[in-house]
PDB file of N, CA, C, O and CB in Angstrom:
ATOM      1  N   UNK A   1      71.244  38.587 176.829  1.00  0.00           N
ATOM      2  CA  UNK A   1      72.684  38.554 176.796  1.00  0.00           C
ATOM      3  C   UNK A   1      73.161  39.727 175.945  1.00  0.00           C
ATOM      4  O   UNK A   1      72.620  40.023 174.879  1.00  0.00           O
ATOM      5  CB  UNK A   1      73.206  37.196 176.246  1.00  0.00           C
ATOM      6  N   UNK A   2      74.355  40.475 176.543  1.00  0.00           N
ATOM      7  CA  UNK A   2      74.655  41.499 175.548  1.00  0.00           C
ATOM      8  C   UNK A   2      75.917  41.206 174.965  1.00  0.00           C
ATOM      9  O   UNK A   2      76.230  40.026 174.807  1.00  0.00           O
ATOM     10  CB  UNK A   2      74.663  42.869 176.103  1.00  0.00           C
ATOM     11  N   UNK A   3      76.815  42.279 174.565  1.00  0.00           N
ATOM     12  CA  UNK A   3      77.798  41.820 173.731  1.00  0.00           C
ATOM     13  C   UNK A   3      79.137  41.780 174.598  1.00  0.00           C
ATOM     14  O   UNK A   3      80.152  41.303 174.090  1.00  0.00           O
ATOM     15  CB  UNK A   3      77.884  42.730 172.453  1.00  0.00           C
ATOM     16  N   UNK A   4      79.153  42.325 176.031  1.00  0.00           N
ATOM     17  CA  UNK A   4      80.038  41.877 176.753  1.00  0.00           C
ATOM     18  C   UNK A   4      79.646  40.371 177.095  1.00  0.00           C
ATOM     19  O   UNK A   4      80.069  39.378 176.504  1.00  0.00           O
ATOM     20  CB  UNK A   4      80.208  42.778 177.857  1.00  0.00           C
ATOM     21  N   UNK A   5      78.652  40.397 178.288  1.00  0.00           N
ATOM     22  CA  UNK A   5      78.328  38.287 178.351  1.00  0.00           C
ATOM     23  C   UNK A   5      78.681  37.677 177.622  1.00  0.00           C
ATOM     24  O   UNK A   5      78.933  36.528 177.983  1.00  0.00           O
ATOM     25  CB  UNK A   5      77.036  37.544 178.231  1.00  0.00           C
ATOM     26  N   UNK A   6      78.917  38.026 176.199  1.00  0.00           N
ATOM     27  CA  UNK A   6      79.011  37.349 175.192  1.00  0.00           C
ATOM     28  C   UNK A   6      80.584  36.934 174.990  1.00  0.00           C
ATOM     29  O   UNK A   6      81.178  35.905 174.667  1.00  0.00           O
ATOM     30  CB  UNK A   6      78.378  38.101 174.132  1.00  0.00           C
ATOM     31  N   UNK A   7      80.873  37.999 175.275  1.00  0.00           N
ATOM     32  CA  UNK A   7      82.606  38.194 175.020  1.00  0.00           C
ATOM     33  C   UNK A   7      83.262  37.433 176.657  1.00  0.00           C
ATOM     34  O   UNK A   7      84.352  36.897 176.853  1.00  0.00           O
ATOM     35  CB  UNK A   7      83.163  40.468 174.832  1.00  0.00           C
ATOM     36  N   UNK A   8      82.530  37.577 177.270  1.00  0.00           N
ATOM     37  CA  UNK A   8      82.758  36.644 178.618  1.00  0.00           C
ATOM     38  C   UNK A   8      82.876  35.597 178.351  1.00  0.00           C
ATOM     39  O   UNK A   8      83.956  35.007 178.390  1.00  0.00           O
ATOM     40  CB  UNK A   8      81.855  36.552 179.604  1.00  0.00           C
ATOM     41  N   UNK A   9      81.610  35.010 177.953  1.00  0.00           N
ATOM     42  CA  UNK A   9      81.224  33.226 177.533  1.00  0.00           C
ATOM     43  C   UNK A   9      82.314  33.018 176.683  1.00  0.00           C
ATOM     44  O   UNK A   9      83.160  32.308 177.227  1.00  0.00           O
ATOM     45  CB  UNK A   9      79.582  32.784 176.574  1.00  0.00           C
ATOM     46  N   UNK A  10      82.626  33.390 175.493  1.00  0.00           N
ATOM     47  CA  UNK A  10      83.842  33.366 174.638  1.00  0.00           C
ATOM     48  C   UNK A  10      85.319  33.419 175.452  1.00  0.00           C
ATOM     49  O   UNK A  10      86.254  32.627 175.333  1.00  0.00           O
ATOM     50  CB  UNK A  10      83.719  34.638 173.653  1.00  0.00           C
ATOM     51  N   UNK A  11      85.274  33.994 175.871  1.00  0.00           N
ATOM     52  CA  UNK A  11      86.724  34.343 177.143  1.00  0.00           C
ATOM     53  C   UNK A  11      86.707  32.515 177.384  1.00  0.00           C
ATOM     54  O   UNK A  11      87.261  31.563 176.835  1.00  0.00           O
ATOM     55  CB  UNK A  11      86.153  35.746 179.275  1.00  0.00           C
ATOM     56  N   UNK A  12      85.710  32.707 178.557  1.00  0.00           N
ATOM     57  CA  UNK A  12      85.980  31.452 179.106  1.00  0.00           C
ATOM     58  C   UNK A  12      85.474  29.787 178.654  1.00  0.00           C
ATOM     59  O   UNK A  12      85.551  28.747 179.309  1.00  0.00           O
ATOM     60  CB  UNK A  12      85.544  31.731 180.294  1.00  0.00           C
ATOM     61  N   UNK A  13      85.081  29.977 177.628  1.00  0.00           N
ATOM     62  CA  UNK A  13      85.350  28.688 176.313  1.00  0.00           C
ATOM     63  C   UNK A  13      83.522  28.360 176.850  1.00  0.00           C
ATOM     64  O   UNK A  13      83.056  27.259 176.556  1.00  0.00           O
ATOM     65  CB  UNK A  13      87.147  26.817 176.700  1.00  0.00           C
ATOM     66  N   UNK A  14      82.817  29.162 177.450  1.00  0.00           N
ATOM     67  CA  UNK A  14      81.362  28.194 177.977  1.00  0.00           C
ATOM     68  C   UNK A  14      80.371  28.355 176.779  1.00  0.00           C
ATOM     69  O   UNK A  14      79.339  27.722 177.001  1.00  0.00           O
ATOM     70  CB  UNK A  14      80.445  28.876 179.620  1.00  0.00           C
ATOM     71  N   UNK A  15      80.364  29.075 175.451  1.00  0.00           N
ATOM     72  CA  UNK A  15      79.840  28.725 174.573  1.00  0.00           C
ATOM     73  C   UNK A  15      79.533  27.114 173.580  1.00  0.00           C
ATOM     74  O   UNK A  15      80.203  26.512 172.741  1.00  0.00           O
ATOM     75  CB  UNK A  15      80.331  29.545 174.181  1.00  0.00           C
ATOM     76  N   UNK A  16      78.197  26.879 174.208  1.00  0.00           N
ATOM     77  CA  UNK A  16      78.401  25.317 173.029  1.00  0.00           C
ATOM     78  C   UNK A  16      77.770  25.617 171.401  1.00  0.00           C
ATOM     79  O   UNK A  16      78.103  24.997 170.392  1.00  0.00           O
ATOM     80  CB  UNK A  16      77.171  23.641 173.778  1.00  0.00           C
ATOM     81  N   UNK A  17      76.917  26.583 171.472  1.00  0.00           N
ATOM     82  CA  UNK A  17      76.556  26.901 169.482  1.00  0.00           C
ATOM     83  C   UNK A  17      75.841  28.560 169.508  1.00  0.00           C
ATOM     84  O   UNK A  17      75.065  29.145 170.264  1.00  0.00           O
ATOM     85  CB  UNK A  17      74.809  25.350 168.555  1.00  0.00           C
ATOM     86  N   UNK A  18      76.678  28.961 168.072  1.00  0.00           N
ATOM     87  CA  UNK A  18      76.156  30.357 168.043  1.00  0.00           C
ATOM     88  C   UNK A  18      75.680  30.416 166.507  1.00  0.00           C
ATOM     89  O   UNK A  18      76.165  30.237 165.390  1.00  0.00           O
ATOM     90  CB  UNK A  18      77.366  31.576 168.486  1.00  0.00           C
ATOM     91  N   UNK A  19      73.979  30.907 167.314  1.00  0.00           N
ATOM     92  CA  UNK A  19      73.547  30.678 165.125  1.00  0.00           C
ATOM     93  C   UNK A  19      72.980  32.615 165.079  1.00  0.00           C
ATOM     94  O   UNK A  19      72.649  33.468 165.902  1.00  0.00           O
ATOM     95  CB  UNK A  19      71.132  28.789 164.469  1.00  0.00           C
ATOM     96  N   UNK A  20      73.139  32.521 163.711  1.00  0.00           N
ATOM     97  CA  UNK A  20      72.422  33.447 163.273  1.00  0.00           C
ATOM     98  C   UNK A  20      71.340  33.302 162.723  1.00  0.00           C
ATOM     99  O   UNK A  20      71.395  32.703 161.649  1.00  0.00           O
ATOM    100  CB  UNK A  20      72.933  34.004 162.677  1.00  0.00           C
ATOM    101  N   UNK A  21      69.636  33.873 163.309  1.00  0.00           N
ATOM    102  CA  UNK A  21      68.767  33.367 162.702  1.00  0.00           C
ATOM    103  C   UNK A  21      68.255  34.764 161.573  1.00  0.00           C
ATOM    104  O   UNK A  21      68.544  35.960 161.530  1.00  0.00           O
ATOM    105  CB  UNK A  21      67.723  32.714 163.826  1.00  0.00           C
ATOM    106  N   UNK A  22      67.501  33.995 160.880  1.00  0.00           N
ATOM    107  CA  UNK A  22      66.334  35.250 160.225  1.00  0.00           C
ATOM    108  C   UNK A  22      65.169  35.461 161.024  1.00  0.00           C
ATOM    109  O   UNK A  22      64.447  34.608 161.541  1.00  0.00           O
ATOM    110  CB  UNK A  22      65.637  34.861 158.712  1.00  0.00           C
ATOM    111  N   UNK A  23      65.048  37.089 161.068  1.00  0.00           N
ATOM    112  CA  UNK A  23      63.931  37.256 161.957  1.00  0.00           C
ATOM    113  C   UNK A  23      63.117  37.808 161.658  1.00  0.00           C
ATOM    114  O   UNK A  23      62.987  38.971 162.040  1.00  0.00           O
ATOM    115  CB  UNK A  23      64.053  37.668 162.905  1.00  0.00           C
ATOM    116  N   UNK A  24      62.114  37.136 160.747  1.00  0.00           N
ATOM    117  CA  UNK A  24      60.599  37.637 159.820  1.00  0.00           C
ATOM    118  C   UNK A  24      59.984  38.855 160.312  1.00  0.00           C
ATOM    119  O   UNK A  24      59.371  39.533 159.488  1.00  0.00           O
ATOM    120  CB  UNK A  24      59.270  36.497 159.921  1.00  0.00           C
ATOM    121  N   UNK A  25      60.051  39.314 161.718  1.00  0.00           N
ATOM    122  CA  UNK A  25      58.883  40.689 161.957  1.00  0.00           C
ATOM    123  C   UNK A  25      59.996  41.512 161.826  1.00  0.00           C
ATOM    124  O   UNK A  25      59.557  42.632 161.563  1.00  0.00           O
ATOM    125  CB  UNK A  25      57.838  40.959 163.617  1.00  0.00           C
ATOM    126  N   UNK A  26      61.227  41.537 161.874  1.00  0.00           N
ATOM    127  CA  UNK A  26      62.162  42.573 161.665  1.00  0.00           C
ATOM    128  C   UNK A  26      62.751  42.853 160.515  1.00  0.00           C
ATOM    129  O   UNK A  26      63.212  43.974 160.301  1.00  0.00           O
ATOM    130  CB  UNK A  26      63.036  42.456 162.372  1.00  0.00           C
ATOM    131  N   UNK A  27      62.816  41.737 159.515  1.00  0.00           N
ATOM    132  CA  UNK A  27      63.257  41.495 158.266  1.00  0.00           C
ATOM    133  C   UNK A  27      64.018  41.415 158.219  1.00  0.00           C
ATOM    134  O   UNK A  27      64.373  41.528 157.045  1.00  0.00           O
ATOM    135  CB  UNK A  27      63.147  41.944 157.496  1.00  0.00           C
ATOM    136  N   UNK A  28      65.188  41.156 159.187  1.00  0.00           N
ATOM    137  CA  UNK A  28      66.588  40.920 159.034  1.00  0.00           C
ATOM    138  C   UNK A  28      66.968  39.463 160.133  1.00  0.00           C
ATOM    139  O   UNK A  28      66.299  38.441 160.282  1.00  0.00           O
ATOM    140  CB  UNK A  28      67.459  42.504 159.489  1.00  0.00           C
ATOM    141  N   UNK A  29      68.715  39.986 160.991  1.00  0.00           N
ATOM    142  CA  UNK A  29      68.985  38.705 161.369  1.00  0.00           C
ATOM    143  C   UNK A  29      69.310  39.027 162.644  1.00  0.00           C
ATOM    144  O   UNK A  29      69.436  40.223 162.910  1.00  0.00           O
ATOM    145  CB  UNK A  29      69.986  37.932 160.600  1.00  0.00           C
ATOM    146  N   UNK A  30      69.493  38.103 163.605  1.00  0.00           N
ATOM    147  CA  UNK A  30      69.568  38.252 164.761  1.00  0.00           C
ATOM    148  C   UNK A  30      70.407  36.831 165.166  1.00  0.00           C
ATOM    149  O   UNK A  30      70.174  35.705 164.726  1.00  0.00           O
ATOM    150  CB  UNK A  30      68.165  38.558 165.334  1.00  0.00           C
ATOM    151  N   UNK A  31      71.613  37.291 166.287  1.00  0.00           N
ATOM    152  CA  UNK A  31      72.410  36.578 166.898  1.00  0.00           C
ATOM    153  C   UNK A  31      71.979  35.852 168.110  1.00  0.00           C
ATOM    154  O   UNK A  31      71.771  36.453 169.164  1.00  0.00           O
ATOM    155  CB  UNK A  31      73.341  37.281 167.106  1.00  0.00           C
ATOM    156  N   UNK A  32      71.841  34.590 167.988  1.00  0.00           N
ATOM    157  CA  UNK A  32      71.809  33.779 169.004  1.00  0.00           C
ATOM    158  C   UNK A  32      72.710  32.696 169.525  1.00  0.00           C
ATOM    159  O   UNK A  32      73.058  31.705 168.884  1.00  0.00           O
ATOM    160  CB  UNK A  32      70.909  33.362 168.852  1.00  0.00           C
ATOM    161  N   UNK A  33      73.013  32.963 170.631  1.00  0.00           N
ATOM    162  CA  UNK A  33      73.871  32.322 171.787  1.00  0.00           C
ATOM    163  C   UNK A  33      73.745  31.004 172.759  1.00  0.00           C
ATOM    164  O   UNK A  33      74.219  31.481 173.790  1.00  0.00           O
ATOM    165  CB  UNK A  33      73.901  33.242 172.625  1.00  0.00           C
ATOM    166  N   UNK A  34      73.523  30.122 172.969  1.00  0.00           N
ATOM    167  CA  UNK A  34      73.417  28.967 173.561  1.00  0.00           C
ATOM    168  C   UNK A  34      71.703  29.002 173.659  1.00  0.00           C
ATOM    169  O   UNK A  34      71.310  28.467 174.695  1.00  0.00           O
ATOM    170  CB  UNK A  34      74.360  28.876 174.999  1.00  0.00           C
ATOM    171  N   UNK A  35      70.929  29.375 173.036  1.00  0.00           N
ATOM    172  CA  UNK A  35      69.186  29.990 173.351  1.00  0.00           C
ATOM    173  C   UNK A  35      68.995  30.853 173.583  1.00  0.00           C
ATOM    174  O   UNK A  35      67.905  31.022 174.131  1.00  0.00           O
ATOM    175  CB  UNK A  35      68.374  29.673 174.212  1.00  0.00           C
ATOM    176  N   UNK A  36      69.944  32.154 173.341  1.00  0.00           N
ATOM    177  CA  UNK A  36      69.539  33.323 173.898  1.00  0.00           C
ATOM    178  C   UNK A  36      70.091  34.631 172.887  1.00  0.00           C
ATOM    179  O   UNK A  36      71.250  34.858 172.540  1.00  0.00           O
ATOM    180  CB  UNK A  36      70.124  33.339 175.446  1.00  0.00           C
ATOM    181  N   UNK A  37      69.109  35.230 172.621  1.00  0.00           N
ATOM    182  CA  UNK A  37      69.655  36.128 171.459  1.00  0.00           C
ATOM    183  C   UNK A  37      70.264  37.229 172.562  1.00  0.00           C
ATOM    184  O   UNK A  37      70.157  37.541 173.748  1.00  0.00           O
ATOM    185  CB  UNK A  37      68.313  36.807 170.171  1.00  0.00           C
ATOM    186  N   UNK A  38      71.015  37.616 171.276  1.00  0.00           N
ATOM    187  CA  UNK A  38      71.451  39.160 171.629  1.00  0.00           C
ATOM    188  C   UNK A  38      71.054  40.654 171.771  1.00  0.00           C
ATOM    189  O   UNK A  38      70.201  41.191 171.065  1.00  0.00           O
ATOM    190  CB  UNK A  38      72.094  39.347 171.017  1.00  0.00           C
ATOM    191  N   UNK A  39      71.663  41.188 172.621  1.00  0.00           N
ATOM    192  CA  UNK A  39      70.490  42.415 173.377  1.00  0.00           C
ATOM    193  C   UNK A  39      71.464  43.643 173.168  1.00  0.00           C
ATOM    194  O   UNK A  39      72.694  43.617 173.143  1.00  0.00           O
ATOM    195  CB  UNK A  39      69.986  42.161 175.455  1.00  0.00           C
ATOM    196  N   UNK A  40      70.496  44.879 173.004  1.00  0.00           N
ATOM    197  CA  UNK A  40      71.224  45.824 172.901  1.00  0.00           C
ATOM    198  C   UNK A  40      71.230  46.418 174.754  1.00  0.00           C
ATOM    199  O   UNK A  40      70.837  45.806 175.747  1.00  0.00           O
ATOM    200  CB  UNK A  40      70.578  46.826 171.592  1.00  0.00           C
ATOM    201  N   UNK A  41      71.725  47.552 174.665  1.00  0.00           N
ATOM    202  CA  UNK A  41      71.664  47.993 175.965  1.00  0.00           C
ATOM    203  C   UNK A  41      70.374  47.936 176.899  1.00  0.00           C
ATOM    204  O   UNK A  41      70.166  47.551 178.049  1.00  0.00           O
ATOM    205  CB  UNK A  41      72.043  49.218 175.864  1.00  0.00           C
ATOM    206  N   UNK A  42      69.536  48.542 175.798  1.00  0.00           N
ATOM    207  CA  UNK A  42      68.312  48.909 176.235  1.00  0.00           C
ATOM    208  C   UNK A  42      67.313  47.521 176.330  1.00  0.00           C
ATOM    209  O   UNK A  42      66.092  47.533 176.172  1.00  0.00           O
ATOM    210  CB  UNK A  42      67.781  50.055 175.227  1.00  0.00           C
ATOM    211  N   UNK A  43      67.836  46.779 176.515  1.00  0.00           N
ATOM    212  CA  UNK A  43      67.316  45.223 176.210  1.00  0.00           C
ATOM    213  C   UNK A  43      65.966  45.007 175.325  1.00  0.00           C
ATOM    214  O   UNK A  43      64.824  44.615 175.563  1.00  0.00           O
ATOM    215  CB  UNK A  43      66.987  44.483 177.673  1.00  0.00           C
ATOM    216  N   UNK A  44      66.672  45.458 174.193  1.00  0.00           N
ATOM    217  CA  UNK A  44      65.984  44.758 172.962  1.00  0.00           C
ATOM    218  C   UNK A  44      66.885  43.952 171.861  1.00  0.00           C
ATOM    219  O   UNK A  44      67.917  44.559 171.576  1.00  0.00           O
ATOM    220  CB  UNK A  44      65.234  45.883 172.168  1.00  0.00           C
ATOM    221  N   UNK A  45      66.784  43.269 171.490  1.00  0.00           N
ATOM    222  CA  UNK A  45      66.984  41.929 170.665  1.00  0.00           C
ATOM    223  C   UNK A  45      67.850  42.710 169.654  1.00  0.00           C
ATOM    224  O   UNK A  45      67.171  43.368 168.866  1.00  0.00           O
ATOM    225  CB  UNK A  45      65.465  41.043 169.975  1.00  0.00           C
ATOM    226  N   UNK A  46      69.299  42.804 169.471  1.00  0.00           N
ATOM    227  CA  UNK A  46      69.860  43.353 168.642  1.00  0.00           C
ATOM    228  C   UNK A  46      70.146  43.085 167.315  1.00  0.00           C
ATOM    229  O   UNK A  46      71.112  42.341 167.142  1.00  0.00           O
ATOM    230  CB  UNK A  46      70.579  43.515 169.067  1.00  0.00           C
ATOM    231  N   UNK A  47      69.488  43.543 166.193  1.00  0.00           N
ATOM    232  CA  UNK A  47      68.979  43.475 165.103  1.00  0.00           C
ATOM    233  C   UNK A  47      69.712  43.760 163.661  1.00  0.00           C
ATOM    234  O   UNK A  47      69.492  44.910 163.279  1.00  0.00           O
ATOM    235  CB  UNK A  47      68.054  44.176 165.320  1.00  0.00           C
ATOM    236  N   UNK A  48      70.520  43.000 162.782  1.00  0.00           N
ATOM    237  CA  UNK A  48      71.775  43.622 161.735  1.00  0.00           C
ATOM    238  C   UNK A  48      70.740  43.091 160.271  1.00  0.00           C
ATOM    239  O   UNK A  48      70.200  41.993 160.138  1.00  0.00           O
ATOM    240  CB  UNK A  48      73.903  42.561 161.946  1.00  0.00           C
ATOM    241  N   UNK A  49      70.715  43.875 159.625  1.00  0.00           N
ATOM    242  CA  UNK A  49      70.098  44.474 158.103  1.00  0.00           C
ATOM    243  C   UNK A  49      70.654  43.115 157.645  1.00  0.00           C
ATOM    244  O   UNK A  49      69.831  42.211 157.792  1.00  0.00           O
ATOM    245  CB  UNK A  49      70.811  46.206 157.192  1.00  0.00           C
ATOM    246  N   UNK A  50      71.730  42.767 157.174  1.00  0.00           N
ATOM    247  CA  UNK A  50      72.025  41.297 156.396  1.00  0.00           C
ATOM    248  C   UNK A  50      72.923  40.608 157.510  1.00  0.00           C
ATOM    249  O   UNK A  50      73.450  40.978 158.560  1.00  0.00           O
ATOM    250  CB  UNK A  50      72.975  41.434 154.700  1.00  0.00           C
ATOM    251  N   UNK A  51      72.823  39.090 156.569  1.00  0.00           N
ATOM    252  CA  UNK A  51      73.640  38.362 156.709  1.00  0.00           C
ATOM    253  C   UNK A  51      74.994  38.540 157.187  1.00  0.00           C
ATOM    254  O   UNK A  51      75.489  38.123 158.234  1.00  0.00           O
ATOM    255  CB  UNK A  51      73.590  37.971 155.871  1.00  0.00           C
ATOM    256  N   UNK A  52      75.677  39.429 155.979  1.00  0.00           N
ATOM    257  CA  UNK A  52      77.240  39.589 156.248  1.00  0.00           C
ATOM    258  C   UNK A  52      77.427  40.487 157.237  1.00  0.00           C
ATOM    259  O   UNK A  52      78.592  40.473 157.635  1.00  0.00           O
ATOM    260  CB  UNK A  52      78.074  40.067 155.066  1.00  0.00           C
ATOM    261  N   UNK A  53      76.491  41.525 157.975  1.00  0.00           N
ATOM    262  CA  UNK A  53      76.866  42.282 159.060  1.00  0.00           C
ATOM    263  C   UNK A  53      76.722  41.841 160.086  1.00  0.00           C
ATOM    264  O   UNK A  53      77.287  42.380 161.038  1.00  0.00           O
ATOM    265  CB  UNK A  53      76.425  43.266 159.154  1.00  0.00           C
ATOM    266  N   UNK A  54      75.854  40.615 160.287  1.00  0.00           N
ATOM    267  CA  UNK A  54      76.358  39.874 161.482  1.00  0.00           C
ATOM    268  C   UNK A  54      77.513  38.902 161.565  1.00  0.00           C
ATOM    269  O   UNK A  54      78.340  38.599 162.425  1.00  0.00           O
ATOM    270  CB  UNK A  54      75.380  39.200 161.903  1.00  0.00           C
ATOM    271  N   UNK A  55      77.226  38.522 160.284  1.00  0.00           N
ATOM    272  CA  UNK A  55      78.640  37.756 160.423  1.00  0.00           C
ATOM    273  C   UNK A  55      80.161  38.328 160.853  1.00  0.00           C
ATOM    274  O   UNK A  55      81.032  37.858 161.585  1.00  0.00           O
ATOM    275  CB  UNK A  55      78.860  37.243 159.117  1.00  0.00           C
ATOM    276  N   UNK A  56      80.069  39.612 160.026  1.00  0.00           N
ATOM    277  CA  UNK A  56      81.124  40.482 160.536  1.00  0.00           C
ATOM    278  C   UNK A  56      81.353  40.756 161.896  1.00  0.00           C
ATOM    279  O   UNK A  56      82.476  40.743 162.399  1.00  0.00           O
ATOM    280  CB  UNK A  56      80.991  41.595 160.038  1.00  0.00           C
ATOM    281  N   UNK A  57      80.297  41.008 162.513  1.00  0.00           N
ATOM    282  CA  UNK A  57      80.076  41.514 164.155  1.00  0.00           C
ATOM    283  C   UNK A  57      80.950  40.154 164.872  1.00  0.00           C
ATOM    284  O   UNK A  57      81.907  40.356 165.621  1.00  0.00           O
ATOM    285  CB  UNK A  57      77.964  41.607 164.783  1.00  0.00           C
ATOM    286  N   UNK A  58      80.392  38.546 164.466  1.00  0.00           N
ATOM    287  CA  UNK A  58      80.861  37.447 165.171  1.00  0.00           C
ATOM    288  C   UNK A  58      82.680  37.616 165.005  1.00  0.00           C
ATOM    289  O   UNK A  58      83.664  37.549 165.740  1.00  0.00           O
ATOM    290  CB  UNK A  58      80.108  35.940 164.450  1.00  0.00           C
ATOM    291  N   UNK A  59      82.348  37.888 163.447  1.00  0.00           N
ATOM    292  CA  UNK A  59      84.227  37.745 163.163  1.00  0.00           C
ATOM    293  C   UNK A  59      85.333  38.852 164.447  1.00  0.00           C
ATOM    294  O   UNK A  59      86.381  38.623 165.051  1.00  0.00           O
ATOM    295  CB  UNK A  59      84.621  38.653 161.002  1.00  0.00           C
ATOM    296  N   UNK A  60      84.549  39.847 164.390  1.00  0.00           N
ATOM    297  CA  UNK A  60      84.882  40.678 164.740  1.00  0.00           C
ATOM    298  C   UNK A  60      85.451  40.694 166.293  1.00  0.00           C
ATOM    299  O   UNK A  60      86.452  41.345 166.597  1.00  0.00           O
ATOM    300  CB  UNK A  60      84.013  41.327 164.372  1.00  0.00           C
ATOM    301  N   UNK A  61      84.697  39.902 167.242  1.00  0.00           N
ATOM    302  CA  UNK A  61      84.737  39.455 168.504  1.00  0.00           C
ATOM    303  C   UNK A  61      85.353  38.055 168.848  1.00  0.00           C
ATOM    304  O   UNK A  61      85.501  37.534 169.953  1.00  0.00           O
ATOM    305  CB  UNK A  61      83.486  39.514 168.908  1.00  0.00           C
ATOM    306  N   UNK A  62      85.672  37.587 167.596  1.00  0.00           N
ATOM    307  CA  UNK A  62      86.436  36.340 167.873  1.00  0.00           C
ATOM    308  C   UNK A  62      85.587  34.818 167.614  1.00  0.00           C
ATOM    309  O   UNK A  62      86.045  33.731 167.965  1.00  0.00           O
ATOM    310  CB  UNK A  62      86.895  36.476 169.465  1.00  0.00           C
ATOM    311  N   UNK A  63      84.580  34.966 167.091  1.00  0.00           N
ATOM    312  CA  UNK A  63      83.624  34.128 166.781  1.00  0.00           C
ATOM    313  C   UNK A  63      83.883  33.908 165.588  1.00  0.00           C
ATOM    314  O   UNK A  63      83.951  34.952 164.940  1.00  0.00           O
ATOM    315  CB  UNK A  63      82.398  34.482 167.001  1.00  0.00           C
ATOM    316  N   UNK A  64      84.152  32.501 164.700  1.00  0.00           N
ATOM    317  CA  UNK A  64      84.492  31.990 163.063  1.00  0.00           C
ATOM    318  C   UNK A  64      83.549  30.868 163.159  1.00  0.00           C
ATOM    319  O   UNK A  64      83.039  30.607 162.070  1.00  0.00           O
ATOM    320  CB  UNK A  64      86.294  31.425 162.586  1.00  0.00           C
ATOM    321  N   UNK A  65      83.212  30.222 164.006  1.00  0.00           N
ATOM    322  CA  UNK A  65      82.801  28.592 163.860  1.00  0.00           C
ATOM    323  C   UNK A  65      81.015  29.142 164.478  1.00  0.00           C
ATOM    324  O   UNK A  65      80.859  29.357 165.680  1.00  0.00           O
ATOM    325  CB  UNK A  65      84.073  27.069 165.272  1.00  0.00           C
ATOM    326  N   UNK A  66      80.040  29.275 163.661  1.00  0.00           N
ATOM    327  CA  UNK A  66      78.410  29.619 163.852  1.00  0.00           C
ATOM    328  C   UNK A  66      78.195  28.734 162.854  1.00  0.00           C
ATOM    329  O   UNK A  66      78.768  27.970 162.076  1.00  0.00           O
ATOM    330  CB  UNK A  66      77.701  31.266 163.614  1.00  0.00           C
ATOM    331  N   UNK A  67      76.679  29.321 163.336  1.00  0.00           N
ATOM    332  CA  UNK A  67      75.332  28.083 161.914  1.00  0.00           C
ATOM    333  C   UNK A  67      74.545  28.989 161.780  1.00  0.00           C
ATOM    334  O   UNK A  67      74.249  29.685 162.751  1.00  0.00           O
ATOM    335  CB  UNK A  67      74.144  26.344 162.458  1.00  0.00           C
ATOM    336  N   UNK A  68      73.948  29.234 160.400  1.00  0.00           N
ATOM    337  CA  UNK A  68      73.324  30.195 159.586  1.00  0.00           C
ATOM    338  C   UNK A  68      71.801  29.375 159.687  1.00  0.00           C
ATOM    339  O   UNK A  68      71.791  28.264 159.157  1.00  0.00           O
ATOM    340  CB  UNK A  68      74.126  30.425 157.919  1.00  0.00           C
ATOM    341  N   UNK A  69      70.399  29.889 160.390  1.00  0.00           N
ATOM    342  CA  UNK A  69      69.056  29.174 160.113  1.00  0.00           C
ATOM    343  C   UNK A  69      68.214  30.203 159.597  1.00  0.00           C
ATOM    344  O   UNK A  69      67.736  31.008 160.396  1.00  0.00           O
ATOM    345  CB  UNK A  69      68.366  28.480 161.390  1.00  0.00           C
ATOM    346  N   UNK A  70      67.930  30.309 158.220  1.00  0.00           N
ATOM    347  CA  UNK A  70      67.097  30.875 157.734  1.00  0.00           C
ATOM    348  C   UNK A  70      65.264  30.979 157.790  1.00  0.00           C
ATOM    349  O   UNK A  70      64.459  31.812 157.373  1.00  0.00           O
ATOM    350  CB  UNK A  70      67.567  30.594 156.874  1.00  0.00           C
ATOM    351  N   UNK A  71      65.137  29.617 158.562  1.00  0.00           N
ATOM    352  CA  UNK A  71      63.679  29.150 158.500  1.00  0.00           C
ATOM    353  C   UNK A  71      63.213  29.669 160.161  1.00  0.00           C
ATOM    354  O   UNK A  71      62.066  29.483 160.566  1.00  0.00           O
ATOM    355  CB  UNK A  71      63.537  27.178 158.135  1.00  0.00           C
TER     356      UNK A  71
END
């Protein structure tokens, strides 16, 4: 899923949970979407250094209501 699909699913209310996980081989965090993380163009798993820069990214697109899983 990339960050348009994403903005689609959001459009049309079909999102049911969006978490941000930690992602141990990358050392950072990664956005996930109903089971499905987020992709850059090149379809790889799109990848933000902390916490607050993904969070920002969600805020940013209209996303406030996620779940943070660190484990």
């Amino acid at each position: 899923m990339n960050e348009r699909d994403l903005k689609l699913l959001l459009d049309a209310h079909a999102l049911k949970h969006i978490q941000i996980r930690y992602a141990v081989m990358a050392e950072g965090y990664m956005i996930v979407a109903d089971g499905k993380p987020l992709e850059t163009a090149r379809r790889k798993t799109r990848q933000f250094k902390t916490l607050d820069t993904a969070a920002r990214f969600l805020f940013k697109i209209g996303i406030v209501d996620f779940a943070v899983k660190l484990t």
